[in-house]
C-alpha positions in Angstrom: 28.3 -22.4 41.2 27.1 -21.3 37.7 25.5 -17.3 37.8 23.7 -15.9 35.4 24.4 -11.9 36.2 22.1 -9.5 34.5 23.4 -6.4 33.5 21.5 -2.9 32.4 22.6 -0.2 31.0 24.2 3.2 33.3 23.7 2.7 37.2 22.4 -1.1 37.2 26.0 -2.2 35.6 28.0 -0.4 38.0 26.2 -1.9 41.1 26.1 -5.1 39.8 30.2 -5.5 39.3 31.1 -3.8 42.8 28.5 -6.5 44.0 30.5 -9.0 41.8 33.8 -7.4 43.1 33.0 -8.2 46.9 31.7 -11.9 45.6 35.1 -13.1 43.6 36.3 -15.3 40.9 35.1 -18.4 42.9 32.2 -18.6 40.7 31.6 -18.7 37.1 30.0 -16.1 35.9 27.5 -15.7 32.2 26.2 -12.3 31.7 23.1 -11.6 30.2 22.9 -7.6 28.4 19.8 -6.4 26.1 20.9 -6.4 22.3 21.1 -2.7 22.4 23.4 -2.3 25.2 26.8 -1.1 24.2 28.4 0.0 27.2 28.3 -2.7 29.7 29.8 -5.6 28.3 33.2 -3.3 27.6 32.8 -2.5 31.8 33.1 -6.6 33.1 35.9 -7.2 35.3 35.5 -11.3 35.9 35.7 -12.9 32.3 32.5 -14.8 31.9 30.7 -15.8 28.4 28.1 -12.8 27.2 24.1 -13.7 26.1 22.3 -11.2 24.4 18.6 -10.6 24.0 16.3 -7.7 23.1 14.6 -5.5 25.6 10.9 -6.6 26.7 10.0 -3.1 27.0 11.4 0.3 25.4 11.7 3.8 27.3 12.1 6.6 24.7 11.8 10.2 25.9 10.8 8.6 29.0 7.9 7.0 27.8 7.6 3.4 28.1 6.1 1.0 24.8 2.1 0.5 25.0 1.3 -2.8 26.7 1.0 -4.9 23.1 4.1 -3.6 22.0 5.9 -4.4 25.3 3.9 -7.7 25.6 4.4 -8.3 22.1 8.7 -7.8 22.8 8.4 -9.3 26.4 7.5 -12.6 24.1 10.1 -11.8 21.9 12.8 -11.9 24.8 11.1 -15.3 26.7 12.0 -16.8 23.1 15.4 -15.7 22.8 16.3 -16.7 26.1 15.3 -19.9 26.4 17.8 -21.2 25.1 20.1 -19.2 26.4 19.1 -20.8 29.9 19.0 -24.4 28.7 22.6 -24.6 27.5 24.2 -21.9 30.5 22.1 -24.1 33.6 22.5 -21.6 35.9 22.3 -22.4 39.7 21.5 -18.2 40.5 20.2 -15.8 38.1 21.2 -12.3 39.8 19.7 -9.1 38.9 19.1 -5.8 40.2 16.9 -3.6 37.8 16.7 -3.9 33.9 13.8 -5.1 32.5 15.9 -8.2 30.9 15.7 -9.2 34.4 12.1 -10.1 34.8 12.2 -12.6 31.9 15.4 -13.8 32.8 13.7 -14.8 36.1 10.8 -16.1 34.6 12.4 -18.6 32.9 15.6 -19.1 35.4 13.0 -20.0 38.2 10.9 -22.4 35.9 14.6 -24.2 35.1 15.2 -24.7 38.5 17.8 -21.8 39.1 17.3 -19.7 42.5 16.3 -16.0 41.8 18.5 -13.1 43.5 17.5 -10.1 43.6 19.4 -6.8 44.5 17.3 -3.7 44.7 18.6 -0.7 43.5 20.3 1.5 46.0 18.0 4.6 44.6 15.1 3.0 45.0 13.9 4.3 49.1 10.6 4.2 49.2 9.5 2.0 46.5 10.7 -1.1 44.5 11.3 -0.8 40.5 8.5 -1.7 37.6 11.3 -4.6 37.7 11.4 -5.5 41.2 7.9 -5.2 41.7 7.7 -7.8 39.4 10.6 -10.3 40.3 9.3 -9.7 44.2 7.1 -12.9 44.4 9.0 -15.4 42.0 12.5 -14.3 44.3 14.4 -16.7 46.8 16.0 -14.0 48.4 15.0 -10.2 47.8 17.7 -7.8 48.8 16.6 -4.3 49.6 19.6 -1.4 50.8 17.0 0.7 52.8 15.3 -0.8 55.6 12.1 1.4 55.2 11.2 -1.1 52.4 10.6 -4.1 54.5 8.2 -2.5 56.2 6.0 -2.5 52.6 7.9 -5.8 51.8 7.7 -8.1 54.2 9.6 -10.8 52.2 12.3 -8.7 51.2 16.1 -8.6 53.4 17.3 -5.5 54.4 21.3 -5.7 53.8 22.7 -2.2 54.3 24.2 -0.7 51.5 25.7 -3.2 49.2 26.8 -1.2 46.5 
């Protein structure tokens, strides 16, 4: 099975490779980073081909990009990942936070590839900008607190995964 793993900067990358950790080297594994990440390729433990596209969205000072600018660079990411999708065919895109993730499973999903997503473990009483976004297009929704399926009804309460 082909997975395309979305990393994110911080937090996101550690829970994605314990999650990867507990699922082995019996899959092969392409990561997708944003262009401007320099920490989390240097963290991967399973060797697996690196993609790289810009961010759809920018947080500075924890401000976020108006919507044209963040629609304008959401574009911008569909475009470079396109054909990042095409040639890698994934069967899974997995994710669990950045915003590379929602493009990533835009365009996984309309290439036929199933959508998993993992919720962050901080998130208790609410989903991310990201999940909230990736909720409806997901096969399977994981969510680590079971107070969220209650708000969620699609979404599979799995304990703490990470």
């Amino acid at each position: 099975m082909r997975i395309l793993v979305v990393l994110g900067e911080g937090g996101h990358t550690r829970q994605m490779l314990r999650l990867l950790d507990e699922l082995g080297t019996a899959c092969e594994y392409h990561y997708l980073i944003a262009a401007e990440d320099t920490l989390s390729e240097r963290k991967i433990r399973v060797p697996g081909p690196v993609w790289r596209i810009g961010r759809p969205r920018n947080k500075v000072g924890g401000e976020t990009d108006s919507l044209p600018v963040s629609a304008w660079q959401t574009a911008g990411s569909l475009a470079q990942l396109w054909p990042i999708i095409r040639r890698v065919r994934p069967d899974a895109v997995l994710a669990n936070g950045p915003a590379i993730a929602v493009p990533a499973a835009v365009i996984g999903k309309a290439m036929g590839a199933r959508v998993i997503y993992v919720e962050s473990a901080s998130r208790v009483n609410g989903l991310s900008a990201s999940g909230r976004m990736v909720y409806r297009l997901a096969d399977l929704f994981i969510v680590q607190w079971p107070q969220l399926t209650a708000r969620y009804p699609r979404a599979v309460y799995a304990g703490r995964l990470v």
